[in-house]
N, CA and C atoms as an extended XYZ file, in Angstrom:
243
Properties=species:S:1:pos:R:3:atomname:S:1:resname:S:1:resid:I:1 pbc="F F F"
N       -28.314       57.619      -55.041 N   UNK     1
C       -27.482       58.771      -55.291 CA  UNK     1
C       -27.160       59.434      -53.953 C   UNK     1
N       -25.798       60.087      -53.694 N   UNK     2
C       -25.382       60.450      -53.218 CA  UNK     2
C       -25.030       59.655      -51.596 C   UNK     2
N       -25.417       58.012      -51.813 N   UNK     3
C       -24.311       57.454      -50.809 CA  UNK     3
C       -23.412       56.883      -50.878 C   UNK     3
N       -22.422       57.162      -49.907 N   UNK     4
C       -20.854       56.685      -49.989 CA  UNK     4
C       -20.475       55.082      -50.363 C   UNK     4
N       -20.286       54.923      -51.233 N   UNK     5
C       -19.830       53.620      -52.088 CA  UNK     5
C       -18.068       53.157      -51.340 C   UNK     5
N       -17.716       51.788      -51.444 N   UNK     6
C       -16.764       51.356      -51.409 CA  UNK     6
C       -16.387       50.721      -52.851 C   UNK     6
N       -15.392       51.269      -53.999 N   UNK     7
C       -14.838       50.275      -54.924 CA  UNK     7
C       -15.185       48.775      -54.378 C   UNK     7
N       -15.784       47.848      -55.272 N   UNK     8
C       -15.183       46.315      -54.628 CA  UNK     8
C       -14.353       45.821      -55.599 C   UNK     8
N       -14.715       45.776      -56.899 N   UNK     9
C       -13.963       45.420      -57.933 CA  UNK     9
C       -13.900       46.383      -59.586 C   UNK     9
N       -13.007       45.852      -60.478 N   UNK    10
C       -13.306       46.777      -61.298 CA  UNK    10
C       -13.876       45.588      -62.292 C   UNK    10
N       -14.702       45.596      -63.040 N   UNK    11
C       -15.386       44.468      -64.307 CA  UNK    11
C       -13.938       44.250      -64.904 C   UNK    11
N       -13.809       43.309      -65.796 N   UNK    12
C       -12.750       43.031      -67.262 CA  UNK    12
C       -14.062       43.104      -68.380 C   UNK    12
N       -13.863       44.229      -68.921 N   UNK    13
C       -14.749       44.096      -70.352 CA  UNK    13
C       -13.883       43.016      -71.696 C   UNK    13
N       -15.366       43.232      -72.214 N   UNK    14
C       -14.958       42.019      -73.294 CA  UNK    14
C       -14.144       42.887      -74.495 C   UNK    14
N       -14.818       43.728      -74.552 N   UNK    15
C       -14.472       44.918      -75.450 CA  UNK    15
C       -13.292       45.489      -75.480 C   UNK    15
N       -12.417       45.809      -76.983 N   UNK    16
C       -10.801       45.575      -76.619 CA  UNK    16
C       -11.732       47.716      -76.148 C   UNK    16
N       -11.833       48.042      -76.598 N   UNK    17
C       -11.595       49.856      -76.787 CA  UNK    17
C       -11.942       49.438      -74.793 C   UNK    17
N       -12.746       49.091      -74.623 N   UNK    18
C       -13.484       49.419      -72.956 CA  UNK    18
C       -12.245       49.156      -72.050 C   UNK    18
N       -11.133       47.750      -72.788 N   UNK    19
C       -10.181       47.581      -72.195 CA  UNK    19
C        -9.378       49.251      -71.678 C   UNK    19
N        -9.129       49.918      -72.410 N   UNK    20
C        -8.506       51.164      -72.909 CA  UNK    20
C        -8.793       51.840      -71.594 C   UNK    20
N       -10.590       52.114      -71.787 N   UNK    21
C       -11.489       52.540      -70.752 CA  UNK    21
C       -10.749       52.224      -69.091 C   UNK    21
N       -10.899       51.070      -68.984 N   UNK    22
C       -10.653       50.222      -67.902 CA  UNK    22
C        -9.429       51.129      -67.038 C   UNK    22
N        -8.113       50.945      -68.153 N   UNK    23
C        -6.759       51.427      -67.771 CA  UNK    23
C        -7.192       52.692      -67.293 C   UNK    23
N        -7.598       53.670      -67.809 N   UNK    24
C        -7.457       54.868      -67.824 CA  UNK    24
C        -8.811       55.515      -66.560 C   UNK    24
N        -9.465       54.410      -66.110 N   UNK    25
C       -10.108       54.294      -64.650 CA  UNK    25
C        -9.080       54.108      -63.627 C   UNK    25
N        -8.251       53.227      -63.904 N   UNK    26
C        -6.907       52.936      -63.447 CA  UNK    26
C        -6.272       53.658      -62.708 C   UNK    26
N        -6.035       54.466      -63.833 N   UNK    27
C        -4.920       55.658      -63.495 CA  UNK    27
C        -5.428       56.588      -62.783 C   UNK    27
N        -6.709       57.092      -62.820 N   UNK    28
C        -7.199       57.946      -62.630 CA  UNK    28
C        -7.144       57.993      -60.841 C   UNK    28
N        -7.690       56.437      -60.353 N   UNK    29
C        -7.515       56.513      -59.161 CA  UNK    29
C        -8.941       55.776      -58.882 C   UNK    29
N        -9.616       55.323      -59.501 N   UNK    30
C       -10.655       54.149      -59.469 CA  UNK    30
C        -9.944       52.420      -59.060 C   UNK    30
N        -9.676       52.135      -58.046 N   UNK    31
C        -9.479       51.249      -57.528 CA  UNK    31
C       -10.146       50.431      -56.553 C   UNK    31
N       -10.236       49.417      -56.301 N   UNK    32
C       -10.730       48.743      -55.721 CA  UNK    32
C       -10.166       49.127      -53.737 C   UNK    32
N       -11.286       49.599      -52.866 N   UNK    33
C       -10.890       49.894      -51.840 CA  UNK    33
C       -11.448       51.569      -51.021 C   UNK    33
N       -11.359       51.795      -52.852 N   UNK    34
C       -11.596       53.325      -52.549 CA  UNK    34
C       -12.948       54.077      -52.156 C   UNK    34
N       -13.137       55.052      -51.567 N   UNK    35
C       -14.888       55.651      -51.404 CA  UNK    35
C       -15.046       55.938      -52.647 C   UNK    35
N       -16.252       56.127      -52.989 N   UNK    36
C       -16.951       56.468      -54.228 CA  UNK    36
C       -18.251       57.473      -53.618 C   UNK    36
N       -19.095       58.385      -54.352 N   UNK    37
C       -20.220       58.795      -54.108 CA  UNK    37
C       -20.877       59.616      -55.440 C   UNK    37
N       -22.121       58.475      -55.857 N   UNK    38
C       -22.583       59.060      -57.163 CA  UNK    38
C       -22.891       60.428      -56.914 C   UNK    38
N       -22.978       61.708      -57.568 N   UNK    39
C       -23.384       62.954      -56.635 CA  UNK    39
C       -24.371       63.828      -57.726 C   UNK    39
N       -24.568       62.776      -58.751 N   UNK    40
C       -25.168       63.821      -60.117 CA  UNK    40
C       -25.680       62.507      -61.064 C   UNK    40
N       -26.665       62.324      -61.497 N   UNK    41
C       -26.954       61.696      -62.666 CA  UNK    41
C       -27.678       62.348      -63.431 C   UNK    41
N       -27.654       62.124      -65.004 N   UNK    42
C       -28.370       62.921      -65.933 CA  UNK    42
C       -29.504       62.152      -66.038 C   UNK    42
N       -30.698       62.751      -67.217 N   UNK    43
C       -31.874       61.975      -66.728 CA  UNK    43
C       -32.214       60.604      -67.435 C   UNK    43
N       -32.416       59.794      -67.226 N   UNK    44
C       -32.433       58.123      -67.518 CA  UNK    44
C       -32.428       58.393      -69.042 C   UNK    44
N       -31.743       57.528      -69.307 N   UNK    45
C       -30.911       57.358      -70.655 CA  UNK    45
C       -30.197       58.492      -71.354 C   UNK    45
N       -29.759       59.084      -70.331 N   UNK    46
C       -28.721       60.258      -70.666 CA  UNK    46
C       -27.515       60.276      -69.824 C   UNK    46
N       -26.548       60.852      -70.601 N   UNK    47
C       -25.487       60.715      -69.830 CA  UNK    47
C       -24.782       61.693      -69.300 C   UNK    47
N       -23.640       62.605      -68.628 N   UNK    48
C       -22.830       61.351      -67.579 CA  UNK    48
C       -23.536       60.994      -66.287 C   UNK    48
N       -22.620       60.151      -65.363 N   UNK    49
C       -22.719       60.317      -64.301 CA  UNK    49
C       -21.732       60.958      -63.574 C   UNK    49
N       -21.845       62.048      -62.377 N   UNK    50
C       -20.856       62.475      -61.528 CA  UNK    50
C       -20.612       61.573      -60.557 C   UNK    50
N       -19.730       61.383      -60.198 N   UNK    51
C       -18.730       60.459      -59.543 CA  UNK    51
C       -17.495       61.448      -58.577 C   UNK    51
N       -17.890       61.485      -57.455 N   UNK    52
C       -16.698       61.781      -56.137 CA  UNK    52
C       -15.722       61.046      -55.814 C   UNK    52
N       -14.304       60.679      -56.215 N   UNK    53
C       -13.639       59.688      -55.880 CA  UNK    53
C       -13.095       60.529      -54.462 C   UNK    53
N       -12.749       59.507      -53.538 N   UNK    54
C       -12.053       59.363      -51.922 CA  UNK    54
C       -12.546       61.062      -51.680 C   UNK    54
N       -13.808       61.622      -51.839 N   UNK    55
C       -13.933       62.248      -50.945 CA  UNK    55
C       -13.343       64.026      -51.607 C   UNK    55
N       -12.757       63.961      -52.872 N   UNK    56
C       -11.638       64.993      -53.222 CA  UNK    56
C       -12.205       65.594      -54.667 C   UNK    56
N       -12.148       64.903      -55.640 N   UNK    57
C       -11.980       64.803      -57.402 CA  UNK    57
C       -13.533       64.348      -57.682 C   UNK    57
N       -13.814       64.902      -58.571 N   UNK    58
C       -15.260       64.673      -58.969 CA  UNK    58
C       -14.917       64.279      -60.667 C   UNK    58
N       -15.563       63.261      -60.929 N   UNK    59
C       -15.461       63.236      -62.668 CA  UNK    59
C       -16.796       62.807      -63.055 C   UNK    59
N       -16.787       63.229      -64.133 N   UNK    60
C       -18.121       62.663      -64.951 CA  UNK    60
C       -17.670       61.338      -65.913 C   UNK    60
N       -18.160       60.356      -65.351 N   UNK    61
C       -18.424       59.074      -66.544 CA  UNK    61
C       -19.651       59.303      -67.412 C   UNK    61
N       -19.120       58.151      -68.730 N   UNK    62
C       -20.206       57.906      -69.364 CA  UNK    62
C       -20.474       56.555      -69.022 C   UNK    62
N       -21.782       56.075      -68.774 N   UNK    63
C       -22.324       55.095      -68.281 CA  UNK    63
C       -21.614       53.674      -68.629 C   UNK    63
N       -20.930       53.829      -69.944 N   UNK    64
C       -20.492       52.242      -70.262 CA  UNK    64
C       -19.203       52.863      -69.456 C   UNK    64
N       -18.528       53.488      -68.866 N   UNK    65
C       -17.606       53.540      -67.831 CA  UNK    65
C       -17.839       53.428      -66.661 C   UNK    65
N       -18.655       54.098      -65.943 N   UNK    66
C       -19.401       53.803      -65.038 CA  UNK    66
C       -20.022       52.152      -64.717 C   UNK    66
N       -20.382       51.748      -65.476 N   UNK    67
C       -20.803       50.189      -65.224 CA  UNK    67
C       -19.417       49.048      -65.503 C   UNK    67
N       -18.425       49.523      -65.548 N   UNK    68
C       -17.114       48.777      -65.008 CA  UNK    68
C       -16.695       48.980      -63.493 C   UNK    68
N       -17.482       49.420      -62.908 N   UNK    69
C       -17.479       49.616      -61.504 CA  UNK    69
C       -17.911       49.040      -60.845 C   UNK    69
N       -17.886       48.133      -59.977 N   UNK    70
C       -18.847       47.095      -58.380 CA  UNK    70
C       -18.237       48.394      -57.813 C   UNK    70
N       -19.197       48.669      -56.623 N   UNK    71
C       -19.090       49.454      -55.816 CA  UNK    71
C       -20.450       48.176      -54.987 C   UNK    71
N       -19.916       48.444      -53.126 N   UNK    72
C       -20.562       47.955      -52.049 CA  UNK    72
C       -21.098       48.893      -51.140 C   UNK    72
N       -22.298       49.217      -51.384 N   UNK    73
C       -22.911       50.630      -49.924 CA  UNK    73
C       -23.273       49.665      -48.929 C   UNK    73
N       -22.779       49.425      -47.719 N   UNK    74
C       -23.237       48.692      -46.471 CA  UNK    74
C       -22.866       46.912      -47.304 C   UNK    74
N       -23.714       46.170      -47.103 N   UNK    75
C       -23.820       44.654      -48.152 CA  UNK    75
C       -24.105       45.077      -48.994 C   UNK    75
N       -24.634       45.563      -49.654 N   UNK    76
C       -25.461       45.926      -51.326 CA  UNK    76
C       -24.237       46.311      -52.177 C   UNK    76
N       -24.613       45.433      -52.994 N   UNK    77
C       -23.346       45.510      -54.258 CA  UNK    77
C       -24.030       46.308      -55.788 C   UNK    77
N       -23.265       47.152      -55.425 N   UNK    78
C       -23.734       47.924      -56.720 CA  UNK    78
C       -23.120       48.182      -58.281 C   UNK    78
N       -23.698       48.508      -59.452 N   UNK    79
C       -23.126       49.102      -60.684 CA  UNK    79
C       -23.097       50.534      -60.144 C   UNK    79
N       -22.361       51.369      -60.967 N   UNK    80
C       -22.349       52.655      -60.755 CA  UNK    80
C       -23.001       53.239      -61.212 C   UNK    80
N       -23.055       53.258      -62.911 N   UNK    81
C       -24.223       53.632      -64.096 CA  UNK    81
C       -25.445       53.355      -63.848 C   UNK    81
């Protein structure tokens, strides 16, 4: 928590609704390229997570959103959730 992530990729869920999910990460500005920085998690098996995109916008995911995320800190390839 709280180090600066690089997007690497976004997952393809199997799930048509997560598809939905996916887009609307999309739009939002979750792309592959971008900084990321987890900055808040609720407590294990609770949800959301806060999420800093490029440094600006903060959103809260819920974890099955959050884990459509690769994010890379240094080599280490990460889930977000």
């Amino acid at each position: 928590m709280g180090a600066r992530a690089v997007i690497a990729q976004l997952r393809t869920p199997a799930n048509v609704d997560d598809r939905e999910v996916l887009l609307r990460l999309i739009e939002i500005g979750f792309l592959p390229g971008e900084t990321v920085c987890v900055v808040a998690k609720a407590r294990v098996g609770r949800e959301p997570v806060a999420v800093r995109l490029g440094g600006q916008s903060t959103f809260a995911l819920r974890e099955r959103e959050a884990a459509l995320i690769d994010a890379l800190t240094g080599r280490r390839r990460t889930v977000l959730a």
